[in-house]
Steps between C-alpha positions, in 0.01 A plus 500: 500500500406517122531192302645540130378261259591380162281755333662812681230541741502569888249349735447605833200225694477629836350079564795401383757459762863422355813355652620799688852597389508830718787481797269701688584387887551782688894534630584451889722649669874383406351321188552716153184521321407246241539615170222657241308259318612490141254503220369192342353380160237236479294322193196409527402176346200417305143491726335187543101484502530359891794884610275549779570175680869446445767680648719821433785282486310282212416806293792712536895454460791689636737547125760724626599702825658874435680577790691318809488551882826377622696693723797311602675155364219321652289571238662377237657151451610256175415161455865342465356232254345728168589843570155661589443749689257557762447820700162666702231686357280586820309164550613353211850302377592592204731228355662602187665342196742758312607339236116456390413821689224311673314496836328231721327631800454354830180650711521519886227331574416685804522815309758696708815670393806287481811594662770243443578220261739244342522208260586162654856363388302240242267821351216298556371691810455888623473534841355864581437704828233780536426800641231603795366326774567136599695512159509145333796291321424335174627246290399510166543254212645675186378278297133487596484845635287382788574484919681211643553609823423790735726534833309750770837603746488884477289791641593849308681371163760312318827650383735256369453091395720278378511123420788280611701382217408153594112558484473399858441800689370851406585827702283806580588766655206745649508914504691666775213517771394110398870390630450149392749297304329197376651155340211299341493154408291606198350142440370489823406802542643513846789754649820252637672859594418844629680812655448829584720763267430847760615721198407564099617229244489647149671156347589131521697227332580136519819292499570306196480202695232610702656466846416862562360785428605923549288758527568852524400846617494777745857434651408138448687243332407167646583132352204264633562116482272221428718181543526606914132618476323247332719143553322423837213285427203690681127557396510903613634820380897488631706847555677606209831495532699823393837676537598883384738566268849638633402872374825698669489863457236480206249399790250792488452483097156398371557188279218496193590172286668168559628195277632187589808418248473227219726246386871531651345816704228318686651550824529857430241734618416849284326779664469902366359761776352783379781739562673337241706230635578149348593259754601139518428280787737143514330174609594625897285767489765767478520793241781428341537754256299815348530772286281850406314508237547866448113570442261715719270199577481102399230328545504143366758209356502190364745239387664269278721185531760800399356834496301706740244753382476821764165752384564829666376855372469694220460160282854370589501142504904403612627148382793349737706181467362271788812345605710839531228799564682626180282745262494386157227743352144698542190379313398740255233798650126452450305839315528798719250634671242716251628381194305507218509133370245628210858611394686140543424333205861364456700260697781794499268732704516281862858556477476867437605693834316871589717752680351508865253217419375310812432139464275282753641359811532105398323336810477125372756219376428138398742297279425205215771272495349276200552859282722671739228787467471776777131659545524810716182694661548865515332742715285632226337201457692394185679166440818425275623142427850531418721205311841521738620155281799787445493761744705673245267484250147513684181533308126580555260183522177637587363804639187678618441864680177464757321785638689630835195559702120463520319497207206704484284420159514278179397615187465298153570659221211506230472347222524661146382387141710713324845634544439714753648324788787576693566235656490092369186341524440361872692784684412630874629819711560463889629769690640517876613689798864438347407786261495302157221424262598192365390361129490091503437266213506125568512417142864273436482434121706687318395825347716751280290802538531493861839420658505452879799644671727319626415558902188310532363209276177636525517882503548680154475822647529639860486876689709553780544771751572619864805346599738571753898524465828313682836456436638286252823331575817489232524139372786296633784353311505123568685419807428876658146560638399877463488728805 
């Protein structure tokens, strides 16, 4: 992995060994493969006269990841007390501030890809699970960036965590051919409930008063409760209690995201399966009412204490009233697929629509209710942060477009005396098996000759090409959801 420095230079020490941020662990069967490692940029600090006897760690700093790994709404989550954002970057949390457009990282310590995270309800914590063998959960303190504690309660990988809202408990869910359903009481590092879930969970959410918790997936909608499970005063793991959902005749559908409801919906249940259905569970279990979201595939939701938030393809991001299931509006499309954002230099051009343009499935949701912001994760590795303050009236936050697959070399651009550079001063060229060469520049100050577009804070120019084609549905009137 080359190192860029201050002085635009690459470095390439085969002694050095750094932090691995490759998701590299090969897939097993029933388990999607982890995602491509994205690039990343680090700055070398000054040498001391004793570099041979300290560390990597003391010598070299992680500035800024380019690129994200998360697949599903379990790798992305919001700490409900500033705002920030944190999502996965192989083996590395990237937690980020967009209002500053800053990053804090967080390094597994064990060096393997992570799979899973989320934010304790007081943003003080992450909690994160992992990929591989004998995978591990993690606390981590935000704050301090170090380990707290490390839970060993899996054998093949981690798919979903979650703290309870009351910081007692914290939930983790293993891959489909781990089967185990875990309940943690994190500050003793001990399990007070277990079960065996025979098929695949994608997702999981807890109750607002953290009674219970839901997960979801393969024709599996399941409420689990921890009042029955964990009230009886015992030293050893206890069954976990659990009790389907009343599905009816939508009993064979693959549900893909779950949340809990908020405020004067908490003992509503939200779940979206990925043939498109939004459903609403009452606090018996039973669906009590759904409706089709009129898209090919959906993949992910979140909520509100009024408004649910349903990512599906082509970019469509629905927004529904949470106390009726009534559409009110669709988020505004990310760039389409091959655009040329060397071209989208004005605010204007994001809202410019292409004739048979095809825009990247959205395949993440997480919601920040101190600036009622929406980041979404789309499946070309990009990430929007929309303001939804008016849905009427929604506006871009933040935004950056990641190479889609593995990236195969780094390149920094040289430096020039004179005029004849291309590029600003401290430039560097990647390219990938997504078919782009991509032209980066980590420089924020301000510069009139070169104006950055408005796709990416950090790319003034970018080449795109090779990109396939779908259907683009007709956008809905509010109140009607588009066949």
């Amino acid at each position: 992995m080359a190192a860029v420095g201050s002085g635009g230079y690459a470095r390439n020490d085969a002694g050095e060994k750094l932090p691995s941020v490759m998701a590299g662990v090969p897939a097993r069967r029933g388990q999607s493969s982890p995602p491509p490692a994205p690039p990343i940029c680090l700055r070398r600090r000054t040498r001391l006269s004793t570099a041979s006897e300290e560390t990597v760690q003391n010598r070299v700093s992680l500035e800024k990841v380019l690129g994200i790994t998360a697949q599903n709404s379990s790798g992305l989550t919001c700490d409900p007390s500033t705002g920030h954002v944190a999502y996965l970057a192989g083996c590395v949390v990237v937690i980020l501030d967009p209002k500053e457009n800053k990053q804090q990282h967080i390094f597994n310590t064990a060096r393997k890809s992570l799979s899973a995270l989320a934010f304790s309800p007081d943003g003080k914590y992450i909690v994160t699970g992992e990929n591989g063998h004998r995978p591990a959960v993690r606390i981590w303190d935000v704050e301090e960036k170090n380990q707290v504690a490390e839970m060993l309660g899996h054998k093949y990988g981690v798919a979903c965590v979650a703290f309870s809202p009351n910081m007692k408990h914290i939930v983790s869910m293993g891959y489909q051919h781990d089967m185990v359903l875990n309940v943690w009481d994190w500050k003793k590092d001990i399990v007070v409930a277990s079960n065996k879930v025979s098929c695949r969970v994608i997702a999981l959410s807890f109750s607002e008063d953290s009674s219970y918790f839901v997960t979801v997936g393969n024709r599996h909608v399941r409420f689990w409760f921890l009042e029955v499970s964990t009230e009886t005063k015992v030293t050893s793991t206890v069954p976990l209690v659990g009790r389907s959902g009343i599905l009816g005749e939508l009993h064979n559908n693959i549900f893909c995201g779950v949340a809990c409801g908020r405020g004067r919906m908490a003992g509503s249940t939200f779940c979206v399966s990925y043939s498109g259905l939004l459903c609403q569970f009452n606090e018996k279990r039973v669906l009590e009412k759904w409706i089709n979201l009129k898209v090919s595939l959906s993949s992910c939701l979140c909520v509100s204490q009024e408004l649910i938030f349903c990512g599906c393809t082509d970019g469509i991001v629905r927004i529904f009233q949470a106390h009726s299931l009534h559409y009110l509006a669709n988020l505004p499309k990310p760039h389409y697929l091959g655009v040329d954002v060397a071209q989208g230099l004005e605010p204007s051009f994001l809202f410019h629509r292409k004739a048979e343009a095809v825009y990247p499935d959205t395949v993440a949701l997480t919601f920040d209710p101190i600036h009622q912001w929406l980041s979404c994760v789309y499946k070309d590795h990009s990430i929007y942060i929309w303001d939804v303050k008016d849905i009427n009236g929604v506006g871009k936050v933040w935004s950056e477009l990641f190479h889609s697959s593995y990236v195969w070399n780094v390149e920094v651009y040289p430096e020039f005396e004179d005029q004849r550079a291309c590029l600003p001063s401290g430039s560097f060229l990647t390219c990938s098996s997504d078919n782009t060469i991509r032209f980066w520049n980590l420089d924020s100050s301000p510069d009139s000759h070169w104006q950055k577009n408005i796709f990416s804070n950090l790319a003034p120019a970018l080449q795109m090409c090779g990109r396939g084609h779908s259907r683009q549905p007709n956008t809905p009137s509010p109140g009607e959801i588009a066949s």
